[in-house]
C-alpha positions as a printed NumPy array, in Angstrom:
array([[ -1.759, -10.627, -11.636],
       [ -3.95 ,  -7.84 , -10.156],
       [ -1.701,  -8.79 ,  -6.887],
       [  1.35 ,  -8.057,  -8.976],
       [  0.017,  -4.764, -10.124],
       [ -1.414,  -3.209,  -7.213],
       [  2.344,  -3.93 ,  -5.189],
       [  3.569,  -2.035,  -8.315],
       [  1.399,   0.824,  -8.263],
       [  2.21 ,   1.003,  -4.387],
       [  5.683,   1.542,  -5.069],
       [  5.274,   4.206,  -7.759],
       [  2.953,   6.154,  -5.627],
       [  5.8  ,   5.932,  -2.721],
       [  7.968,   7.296,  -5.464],
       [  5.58 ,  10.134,  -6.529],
       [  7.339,  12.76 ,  -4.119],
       [ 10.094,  15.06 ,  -5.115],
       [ 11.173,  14.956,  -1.391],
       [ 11.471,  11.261,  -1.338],
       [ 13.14 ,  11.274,  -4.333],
       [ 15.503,  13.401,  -3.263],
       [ 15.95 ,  11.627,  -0.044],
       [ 16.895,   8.095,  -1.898],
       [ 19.113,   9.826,  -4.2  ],
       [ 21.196,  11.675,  -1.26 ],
       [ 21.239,   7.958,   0.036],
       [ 22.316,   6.514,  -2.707],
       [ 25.294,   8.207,  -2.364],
       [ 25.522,   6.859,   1.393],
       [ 23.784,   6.357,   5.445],
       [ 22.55 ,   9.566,   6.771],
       [ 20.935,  10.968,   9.598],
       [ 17.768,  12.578,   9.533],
       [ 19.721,  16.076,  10.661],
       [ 22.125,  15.309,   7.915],
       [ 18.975,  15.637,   5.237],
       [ 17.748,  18.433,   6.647],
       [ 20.775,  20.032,   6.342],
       [ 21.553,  18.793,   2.792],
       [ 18.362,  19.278,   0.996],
       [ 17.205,  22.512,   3.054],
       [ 14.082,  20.565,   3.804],
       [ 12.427,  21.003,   7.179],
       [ 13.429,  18.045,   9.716],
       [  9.268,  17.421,  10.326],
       [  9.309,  16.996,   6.07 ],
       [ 12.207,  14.782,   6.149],
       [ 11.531,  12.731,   9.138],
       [  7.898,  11.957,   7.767],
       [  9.352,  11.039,   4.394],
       [ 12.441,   8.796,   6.047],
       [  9.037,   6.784,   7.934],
       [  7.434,   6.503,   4.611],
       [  9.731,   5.457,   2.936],
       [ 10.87 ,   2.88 ,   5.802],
       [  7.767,   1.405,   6.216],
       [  8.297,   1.239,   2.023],
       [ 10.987,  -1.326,   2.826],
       [ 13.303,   0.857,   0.493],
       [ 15.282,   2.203,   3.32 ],
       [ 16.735,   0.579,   6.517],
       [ 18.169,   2.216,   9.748],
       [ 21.244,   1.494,  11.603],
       [ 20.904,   2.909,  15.367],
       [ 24.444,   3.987,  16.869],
       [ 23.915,   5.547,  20.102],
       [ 20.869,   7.917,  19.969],
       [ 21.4  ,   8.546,  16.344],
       [ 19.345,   6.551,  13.535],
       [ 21.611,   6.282,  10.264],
       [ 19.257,   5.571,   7.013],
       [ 20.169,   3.908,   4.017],
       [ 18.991,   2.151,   0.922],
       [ 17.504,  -0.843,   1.782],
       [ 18.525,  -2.682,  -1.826],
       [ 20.859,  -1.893,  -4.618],
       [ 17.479,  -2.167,  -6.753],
       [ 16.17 ,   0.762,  -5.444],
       [ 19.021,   2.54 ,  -6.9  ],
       [ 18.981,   0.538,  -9.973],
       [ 15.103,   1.749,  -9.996],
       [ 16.143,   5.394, -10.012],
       [ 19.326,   5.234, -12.368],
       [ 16.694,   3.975, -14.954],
       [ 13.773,   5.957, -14.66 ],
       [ 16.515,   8.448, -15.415],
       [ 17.657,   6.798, -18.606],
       [ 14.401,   6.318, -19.657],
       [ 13.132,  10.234, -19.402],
       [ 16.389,  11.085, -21.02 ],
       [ 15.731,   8.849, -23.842],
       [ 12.471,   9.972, -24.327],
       [ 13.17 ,  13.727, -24.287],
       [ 11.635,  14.118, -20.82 ],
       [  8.039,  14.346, -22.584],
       [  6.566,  12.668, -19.449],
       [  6.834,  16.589, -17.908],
       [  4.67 ,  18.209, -20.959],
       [  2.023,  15.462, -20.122],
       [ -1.415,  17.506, -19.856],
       [ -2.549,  14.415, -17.303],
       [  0.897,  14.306, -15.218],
       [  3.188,  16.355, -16.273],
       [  4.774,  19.547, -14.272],
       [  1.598,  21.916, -15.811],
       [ -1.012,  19.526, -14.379],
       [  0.66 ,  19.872, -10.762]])
């Protein structure tokens, strides 16, 4: 059980990142490169490519080489399941999780 939970607070704290949340929900719309990121999020490529290696070594994405290139993806549909309902859950709680005095956006 304590197993169970410490794998589970491993993957929450790989989630705790705005960048690599907005990383796995560019790829959940498809593969990308690590240029193709930058470019989309207007994060720095040094940002992205240490989030991409994070989250890799996660086992939430996987890359496909072609060439020189590395194209990432989602390594699971779960992971995408994962996000879609963290989202319905802080919509059907009103989002209070960001007025938390111990988490939310004000304790940042």
């Amino acid at each position: 059980m304590i197993l169970e939970l410490s794998a589970a607070v491993s993957l929450f704290h790989s989630l705790a990142d705005a960048s690599r949340l907005s990383i796995l929900r560019r790829l959940s719309q498809g593969e990308a490169r690590v240029r193709d990121l930058t470019d989309e999020l207007g994060l720095a490529q040094s940002t992205v490519s240490e989030h991409v290696a994070c989250l890799r070594d996660c086992g939430l994405l996987v890359a496909r080489a072609e060439g020189r290139q590395n194209f990432y993806a989602v390594a699971t549909p779960e992971v995408i399941d994962l996000l879609e309902t963290a989202e319905q859950l802080l919509a059907a709680t009103g989002y209070q999780v960001d007025l938390c005095a111990t988490y939310g956006r004000d304790a940042r």
